[in-house]
C-alpha positions as CSV (number, residue, x, y, z in Angstrom):
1,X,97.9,152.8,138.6
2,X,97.9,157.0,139.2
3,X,95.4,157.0,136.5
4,X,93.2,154.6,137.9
5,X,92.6,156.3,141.0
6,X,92.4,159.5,139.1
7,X,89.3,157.8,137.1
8,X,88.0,156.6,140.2
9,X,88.1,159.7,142.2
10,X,86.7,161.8,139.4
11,X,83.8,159.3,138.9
12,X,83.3,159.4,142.7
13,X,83.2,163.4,142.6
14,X,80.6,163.0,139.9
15,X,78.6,160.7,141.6
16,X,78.4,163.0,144.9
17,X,77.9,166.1,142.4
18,X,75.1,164.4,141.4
19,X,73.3,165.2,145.2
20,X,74.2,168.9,145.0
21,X,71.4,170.7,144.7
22,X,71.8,173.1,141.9
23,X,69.8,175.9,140.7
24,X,69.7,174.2,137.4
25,X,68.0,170.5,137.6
26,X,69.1,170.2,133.5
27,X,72.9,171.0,134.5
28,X,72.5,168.0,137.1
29,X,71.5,165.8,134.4
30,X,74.5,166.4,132.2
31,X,77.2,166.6,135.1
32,X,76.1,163.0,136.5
33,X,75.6,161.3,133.3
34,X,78.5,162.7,131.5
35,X,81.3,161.3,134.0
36,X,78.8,157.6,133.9
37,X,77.4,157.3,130.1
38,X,79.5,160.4,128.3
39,X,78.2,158.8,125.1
40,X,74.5,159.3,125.7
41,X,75.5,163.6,126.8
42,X,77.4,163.5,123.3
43,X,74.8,162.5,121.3
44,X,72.1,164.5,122.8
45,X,74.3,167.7,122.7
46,X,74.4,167.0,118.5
47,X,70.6,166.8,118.3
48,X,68.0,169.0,117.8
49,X,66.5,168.4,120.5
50,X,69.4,169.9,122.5
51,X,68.8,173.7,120.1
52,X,65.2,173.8,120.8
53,X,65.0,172.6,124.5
54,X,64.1,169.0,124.5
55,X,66.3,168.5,127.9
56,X,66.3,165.4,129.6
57,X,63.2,165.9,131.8
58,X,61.0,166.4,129.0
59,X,61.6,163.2,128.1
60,X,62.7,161.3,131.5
61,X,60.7,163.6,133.9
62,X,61.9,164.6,137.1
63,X,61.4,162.2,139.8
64,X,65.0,160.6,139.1
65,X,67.6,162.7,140.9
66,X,70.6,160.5,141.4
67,X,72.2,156.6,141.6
68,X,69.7,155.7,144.1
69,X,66.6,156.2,142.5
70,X,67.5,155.2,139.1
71,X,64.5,153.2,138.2
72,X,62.1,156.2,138.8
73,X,63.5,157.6,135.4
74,X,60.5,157.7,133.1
75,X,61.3,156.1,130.2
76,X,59.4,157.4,127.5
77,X,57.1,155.5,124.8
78,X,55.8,156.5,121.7
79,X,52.9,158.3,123.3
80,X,55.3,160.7,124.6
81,X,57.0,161.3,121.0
82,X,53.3,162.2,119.4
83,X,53.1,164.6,121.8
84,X,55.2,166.6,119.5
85,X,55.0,164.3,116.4
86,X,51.5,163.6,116.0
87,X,51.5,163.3,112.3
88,X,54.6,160.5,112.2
89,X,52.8,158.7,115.1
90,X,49.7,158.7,113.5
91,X,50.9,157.3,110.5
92,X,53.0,154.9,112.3
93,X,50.3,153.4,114.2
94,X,48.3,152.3,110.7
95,X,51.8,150.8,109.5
96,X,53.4,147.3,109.3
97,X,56.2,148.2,112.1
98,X,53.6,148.7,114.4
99,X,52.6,145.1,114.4
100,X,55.6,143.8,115.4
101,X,55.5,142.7,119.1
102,X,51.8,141.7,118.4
103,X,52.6,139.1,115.5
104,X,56.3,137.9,117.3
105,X,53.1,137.2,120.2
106,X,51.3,135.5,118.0
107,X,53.4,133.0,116.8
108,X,53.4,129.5,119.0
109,X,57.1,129.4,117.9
110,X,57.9,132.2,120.6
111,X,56.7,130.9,123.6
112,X,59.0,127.9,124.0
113,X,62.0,129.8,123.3
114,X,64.1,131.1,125.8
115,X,63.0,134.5,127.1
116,X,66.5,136.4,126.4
117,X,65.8,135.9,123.1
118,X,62.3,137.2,122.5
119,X,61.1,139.6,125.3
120,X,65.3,139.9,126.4
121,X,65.6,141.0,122.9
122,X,68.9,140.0,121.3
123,X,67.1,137.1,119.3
124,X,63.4,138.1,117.3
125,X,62.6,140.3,120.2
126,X,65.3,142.6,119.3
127,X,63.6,143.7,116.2
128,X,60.1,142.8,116.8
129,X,60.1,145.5,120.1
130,X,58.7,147.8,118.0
131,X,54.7,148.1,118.3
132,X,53.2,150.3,120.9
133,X,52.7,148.2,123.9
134,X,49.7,148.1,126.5
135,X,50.2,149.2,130.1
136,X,50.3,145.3,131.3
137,X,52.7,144.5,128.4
138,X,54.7,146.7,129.6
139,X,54.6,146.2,132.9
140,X,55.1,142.9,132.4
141,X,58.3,143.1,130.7
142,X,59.7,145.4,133.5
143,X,58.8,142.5,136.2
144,X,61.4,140.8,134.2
145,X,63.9,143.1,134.1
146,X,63.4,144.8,130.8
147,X,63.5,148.3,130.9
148,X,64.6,149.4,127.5
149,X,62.1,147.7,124.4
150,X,59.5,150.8,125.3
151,X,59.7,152.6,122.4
152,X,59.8,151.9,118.9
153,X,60.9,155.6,117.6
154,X,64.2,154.9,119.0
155,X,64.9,151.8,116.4
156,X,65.1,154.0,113.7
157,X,66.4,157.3,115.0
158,X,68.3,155.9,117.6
159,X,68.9,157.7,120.9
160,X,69.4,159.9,121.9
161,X,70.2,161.9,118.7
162,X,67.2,161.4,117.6
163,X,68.2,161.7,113.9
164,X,66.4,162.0,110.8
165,X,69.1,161.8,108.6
166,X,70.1,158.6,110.7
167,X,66.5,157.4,109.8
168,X,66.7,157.7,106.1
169,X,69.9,156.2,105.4
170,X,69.1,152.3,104.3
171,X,71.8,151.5,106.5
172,X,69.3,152.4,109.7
173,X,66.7,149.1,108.0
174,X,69.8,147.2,108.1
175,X,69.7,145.3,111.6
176,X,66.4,144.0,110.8
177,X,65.9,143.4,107.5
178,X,68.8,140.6,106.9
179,X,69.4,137.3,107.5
180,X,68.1,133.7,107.3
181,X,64.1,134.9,106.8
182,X,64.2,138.2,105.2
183,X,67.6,139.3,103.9
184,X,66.1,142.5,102.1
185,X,69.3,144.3,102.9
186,X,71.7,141.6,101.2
187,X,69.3,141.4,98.1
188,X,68.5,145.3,98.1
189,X,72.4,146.3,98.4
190,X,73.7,143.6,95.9
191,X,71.3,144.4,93.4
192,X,71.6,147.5,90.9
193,X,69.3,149.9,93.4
194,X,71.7,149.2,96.2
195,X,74.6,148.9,93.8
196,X,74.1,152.7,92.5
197,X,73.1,154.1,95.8
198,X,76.5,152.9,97.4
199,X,78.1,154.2,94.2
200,X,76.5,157.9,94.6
201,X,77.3,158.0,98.2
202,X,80.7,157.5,97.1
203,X,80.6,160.4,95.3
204,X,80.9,158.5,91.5
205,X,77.1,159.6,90.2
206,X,75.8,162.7,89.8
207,X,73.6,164.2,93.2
208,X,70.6,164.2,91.0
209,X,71.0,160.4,89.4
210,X,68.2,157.7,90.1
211,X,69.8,155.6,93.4
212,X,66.4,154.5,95.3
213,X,67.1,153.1,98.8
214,X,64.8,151.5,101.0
215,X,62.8,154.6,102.7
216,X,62.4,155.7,98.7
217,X,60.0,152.3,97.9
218,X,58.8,151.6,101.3
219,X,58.4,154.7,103.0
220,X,58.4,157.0,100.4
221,X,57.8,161.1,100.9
222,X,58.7,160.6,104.9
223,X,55.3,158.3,105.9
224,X,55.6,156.5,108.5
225,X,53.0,154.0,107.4
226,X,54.6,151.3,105.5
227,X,52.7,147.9,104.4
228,X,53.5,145.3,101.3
229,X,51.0,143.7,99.2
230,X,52.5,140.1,99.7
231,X,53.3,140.4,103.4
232,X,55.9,138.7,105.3
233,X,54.3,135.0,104.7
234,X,54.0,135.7,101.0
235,X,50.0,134.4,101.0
236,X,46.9,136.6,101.0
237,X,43.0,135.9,100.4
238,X,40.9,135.4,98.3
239,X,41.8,132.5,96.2
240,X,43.5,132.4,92.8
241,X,41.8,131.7,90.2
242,X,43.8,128.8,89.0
243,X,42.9,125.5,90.3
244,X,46.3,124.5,90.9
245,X,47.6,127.6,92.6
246,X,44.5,127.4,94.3
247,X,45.3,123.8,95.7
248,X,48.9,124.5,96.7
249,X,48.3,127.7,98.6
250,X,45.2,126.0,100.2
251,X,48.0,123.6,101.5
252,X,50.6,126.3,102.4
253,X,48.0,127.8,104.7
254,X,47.3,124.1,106.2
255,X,51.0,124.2,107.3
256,X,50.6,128.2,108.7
257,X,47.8,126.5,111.0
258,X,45.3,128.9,109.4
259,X,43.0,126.7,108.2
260,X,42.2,123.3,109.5
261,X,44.1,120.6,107.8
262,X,41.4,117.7,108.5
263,X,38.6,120.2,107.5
264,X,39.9,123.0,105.4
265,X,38.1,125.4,107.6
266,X,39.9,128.8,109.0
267,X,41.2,128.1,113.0
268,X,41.5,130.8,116.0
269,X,44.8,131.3,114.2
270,X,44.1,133.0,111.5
271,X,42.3,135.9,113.7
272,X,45.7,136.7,114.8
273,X,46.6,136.9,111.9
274,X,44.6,139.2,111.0
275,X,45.1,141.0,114.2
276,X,48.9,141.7,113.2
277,X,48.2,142.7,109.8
278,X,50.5,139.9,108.5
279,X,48.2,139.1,104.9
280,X,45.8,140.6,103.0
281,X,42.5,139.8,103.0
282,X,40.7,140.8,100.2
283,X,41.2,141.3,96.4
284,X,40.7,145.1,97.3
285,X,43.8,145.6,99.8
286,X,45.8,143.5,98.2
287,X,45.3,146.0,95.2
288,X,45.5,149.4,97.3
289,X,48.9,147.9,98.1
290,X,50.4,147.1,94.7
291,X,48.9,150.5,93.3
292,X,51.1,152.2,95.7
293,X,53.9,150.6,94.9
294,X,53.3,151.0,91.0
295,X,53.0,154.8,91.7
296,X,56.5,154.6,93.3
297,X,58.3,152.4,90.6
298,X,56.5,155.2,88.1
299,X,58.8,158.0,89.6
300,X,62.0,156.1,87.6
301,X,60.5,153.7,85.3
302,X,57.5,153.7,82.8
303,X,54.4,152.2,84.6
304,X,53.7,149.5,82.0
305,X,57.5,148.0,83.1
306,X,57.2,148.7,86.7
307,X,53.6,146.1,86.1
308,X,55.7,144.0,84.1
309,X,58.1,143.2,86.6
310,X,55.7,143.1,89.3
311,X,53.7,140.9,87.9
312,X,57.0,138.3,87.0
313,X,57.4,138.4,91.2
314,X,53.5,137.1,91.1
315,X,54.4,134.6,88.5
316,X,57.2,133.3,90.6
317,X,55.6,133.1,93.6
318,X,53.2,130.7,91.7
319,X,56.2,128.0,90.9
320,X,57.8,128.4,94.1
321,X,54.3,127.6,95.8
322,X,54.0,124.6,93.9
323,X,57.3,123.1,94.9
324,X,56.7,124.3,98.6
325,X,53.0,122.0,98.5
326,X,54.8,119.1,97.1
327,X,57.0,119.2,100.2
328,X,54.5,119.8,102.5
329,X,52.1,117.2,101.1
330,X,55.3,114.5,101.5
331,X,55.5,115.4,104.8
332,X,52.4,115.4,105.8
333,X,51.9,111.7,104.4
334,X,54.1,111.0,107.2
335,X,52.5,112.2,109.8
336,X,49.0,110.9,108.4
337,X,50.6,107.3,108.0
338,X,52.1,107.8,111.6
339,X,55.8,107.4,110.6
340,X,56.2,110.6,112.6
341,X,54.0,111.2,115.9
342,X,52.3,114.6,116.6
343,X,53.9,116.4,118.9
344,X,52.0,117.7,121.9
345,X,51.8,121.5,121.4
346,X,51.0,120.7,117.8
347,X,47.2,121.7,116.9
348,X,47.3,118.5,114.2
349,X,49.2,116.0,112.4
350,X,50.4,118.3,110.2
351,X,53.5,120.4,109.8
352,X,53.3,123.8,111.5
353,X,55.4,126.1,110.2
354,X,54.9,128.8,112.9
355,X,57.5,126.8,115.5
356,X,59.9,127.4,113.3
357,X,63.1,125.2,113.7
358,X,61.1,123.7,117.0
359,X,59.4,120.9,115.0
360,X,58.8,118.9,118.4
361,X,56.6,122.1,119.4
362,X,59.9,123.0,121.7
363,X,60.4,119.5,123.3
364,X,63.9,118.8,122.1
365,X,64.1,115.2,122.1
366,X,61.5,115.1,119.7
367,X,62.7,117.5,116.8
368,X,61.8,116.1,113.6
369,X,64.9,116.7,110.9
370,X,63.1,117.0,107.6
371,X,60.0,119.3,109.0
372,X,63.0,121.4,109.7
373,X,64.4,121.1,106.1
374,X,60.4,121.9,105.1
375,X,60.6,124.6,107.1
376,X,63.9,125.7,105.6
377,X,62.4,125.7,102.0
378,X,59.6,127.8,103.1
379,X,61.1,130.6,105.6
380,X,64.4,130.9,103.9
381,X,64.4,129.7,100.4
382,X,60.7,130.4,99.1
383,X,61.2,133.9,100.7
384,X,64.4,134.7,98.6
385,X,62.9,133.4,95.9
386,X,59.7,135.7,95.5
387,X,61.6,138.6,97.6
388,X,64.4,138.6,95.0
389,X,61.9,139.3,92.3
390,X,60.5,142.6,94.0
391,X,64.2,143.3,94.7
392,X,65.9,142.4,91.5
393,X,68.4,140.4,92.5
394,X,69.2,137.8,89.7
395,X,71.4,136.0,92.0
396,X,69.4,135.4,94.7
397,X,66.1,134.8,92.9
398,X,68.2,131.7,91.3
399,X,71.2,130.3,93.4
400,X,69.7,131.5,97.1
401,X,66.0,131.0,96.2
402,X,64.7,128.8,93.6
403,X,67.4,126.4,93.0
404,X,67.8,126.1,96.8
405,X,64.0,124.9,96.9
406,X,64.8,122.6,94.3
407,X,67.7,121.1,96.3
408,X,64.9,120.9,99.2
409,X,62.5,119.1,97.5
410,X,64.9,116.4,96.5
411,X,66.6,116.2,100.2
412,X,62.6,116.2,101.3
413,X,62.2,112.9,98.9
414,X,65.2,111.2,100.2
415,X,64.5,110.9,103.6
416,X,60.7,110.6,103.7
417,X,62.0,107.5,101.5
418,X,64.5,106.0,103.9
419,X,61.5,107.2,106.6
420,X,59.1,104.8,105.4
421,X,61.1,102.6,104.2
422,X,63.0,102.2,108.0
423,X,59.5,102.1,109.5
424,X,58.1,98.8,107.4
425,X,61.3,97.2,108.6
């Protein structure tokens, strides 16, 4: 109990400290927040920032004096950060990372999801903040109470240390990159890059043995620019060549909502795709891309292997697209044949991949069960399939990827059997 009103009378001291006028305005800073958030005065004291006087009103200005003008702290944005880093901002700014908020935008999916989890941030929002933001956007997202998704520095070198070290240990891609969609952390770390990386850290290989981590491939020599040839939907443009390949990715892009299903002709989707940088367009890009990566699998490995296993991921992704069309084609048979009805905020008759697990285009009582196991095979198992190839990761190119598409396809053919089968009855 005496400790108690010990905390509570220091706190209180602190809080009226806080309204002294000081000769120092920086001193103020530290004396309030240090009895309210010590954690945030710890870690700037450890950065660099504190040596070479960063203080907190370079950063927060100065209008904010005390608790009761606490949302006239300026919080800053990446603008603010070029102002010293120009280089690293400019470079971010051409990058994949940048595109972030405006492809999570773009997707129908997150607009009938509840707000907490996309501009509240602990659902795709909470990795898909990054991207600099517009005045209105952010505006915006203060009118709803959400002060803190302004920056995307702070994702990687987290505040307020500000760290680069922090930044270039894989363990700072971690948060993000996992999981149901993407899980290049769990294939990176259980595959023999991770696997010797955690091994040198440990001190068991020599300081100058080959242990690549994620910053070495995909940000290599400290660029913040980073972009993959595939892209997070694992289709680009032009064509293939092959007829077949051709067909099936024609179809894959039918269930994106890029192209028209009834015509085959590009919608108004696929300019937003293009606006968030989420495929490659042309033969050209696609190539600058790969090249890169070549030049970076070259540092440890001979170039003709590095194309060699490059080109297996390409090979795979041609299998795993023809499984993923058979689906899709089932599927859509059923909506042609009108066994399932098109939802409402669907553009067509078609499966739409982009509403994710919301395949009544977010009315509930209309979910359709096997678009979601479509849906399944393409956002989690055809992505650990082709992923786990650029990753090599025997395990999950077989068990979590292919064989897991091959379990979907069959699931896919029982019950569009049993569908059509219930609706002639």
């Amino acid at each position: 109990m005496k400790k108690a009103v010990f905390n509570l009378l220091f706190l209180t001291g602190v809080l009226l400290f806080c309204f002294v006028k000081l000769g120092n305005a920086e001193e103020n800073c530290i004396m309030c927040h240090q009895g309210i958030n010590p954690g945030l005065v710890r870690d700037w004291n450890s950065s660099k920032h504190s040596k070479i006087d960063v203080t907190c009103s370079v950063c927060h200005g100065t209008k904010h004096t005390g608790p009761h003008n606490i949302n006239l702290a300026q919080l800053p944005d990446e603008h603010l950060c070029s102002t010293c880093h120009q280089k690293q901002f400019d470079e971010f700014v051409k990058g994949k990372h940048n595109f972030g908020w405006i492809s999570m935008n773009a997707l129908p999916v997150s607009h009938v999801e509840p707000d907490e989890l996309i501009e509240g941030g602990r659902g795709c929002g909470g990795c898909h903040n990054m991207g600099i933001k517009t005045e209105a956007q952010r505006k915006e997202q203060w009118g709803k109470g959400y002060r803190y998704q302004n920056n995307s520095c702070d994702e990687c070198h987290t505040r307020h240390t500000f760290s680069k070290k922090e930044a270039l240990d894989p363990r700072a891609c971690q948060q993000c990159h996992m999981g149901f969609d993407h899980p290049q952390w769990e294939m990176w770390s259980s595959a023999k890059h991770g696997s010797r990386w955690f091994i040198k850290d440990s001190g068991n290989l020599p300081e100058d043995a080959q242990a690549p981590k994620c910053q070495d491939c995909h940000l290599p020599n400290g660029t913040h620019e980073n972009r993959t040839a595939w892209g997070f939907l694992g289709v680009r443009l032009p064509m293939p060549d092959d007829p077949q390949w051709k067909a099936d990715r024609i179809t894959i892009l039918k269930a994106l909502g890029v192209l028209n299903p009834e015509t085959g002709e590009p919608t108004a989707r696929l300019e937003a795709i293009k606006a968030a940088d989420m495929v490659r367009l042309t033969e050209e890009s696609w190539r600058a891309e790969r090249e890169k990566m070549i030049k970076t699998c070259s540092k440890c490995h001979s170039e003709r292997y590095a194309r060699e296993q490059l080109k297996m991921g390409d090979s795979i992704m041609q299998k795993a697209d023809r499984l993923m069309a058979e689906a899709i084609e089932i599927v859509a048979g059923l909506y042609k044949d009108g066994i399932i009805k098109k939802p409402d905020n669907y553009s067509f008759a078609y499966p739409d991949f982009l509403y994710f697990m919301q395949t009544g285009g977010g009315d509930m009582k209309k979910l359709s069960y096997i678009d979601q196991v479509l849906l399944q095979m393409y956002i989690k198992h055809r992505m650990r399939t082709f992923q786990a190839f650029f990753h090599v990761n025997p395990d999950y190119a077989y068990w979590y990827g292919w064989e897991m598409m091959v379990k979907d396809l069959g699931e896919i053919k029982e019950l569009a059997e049993t569908m059509r089968a219930n609706h002639s009855k």
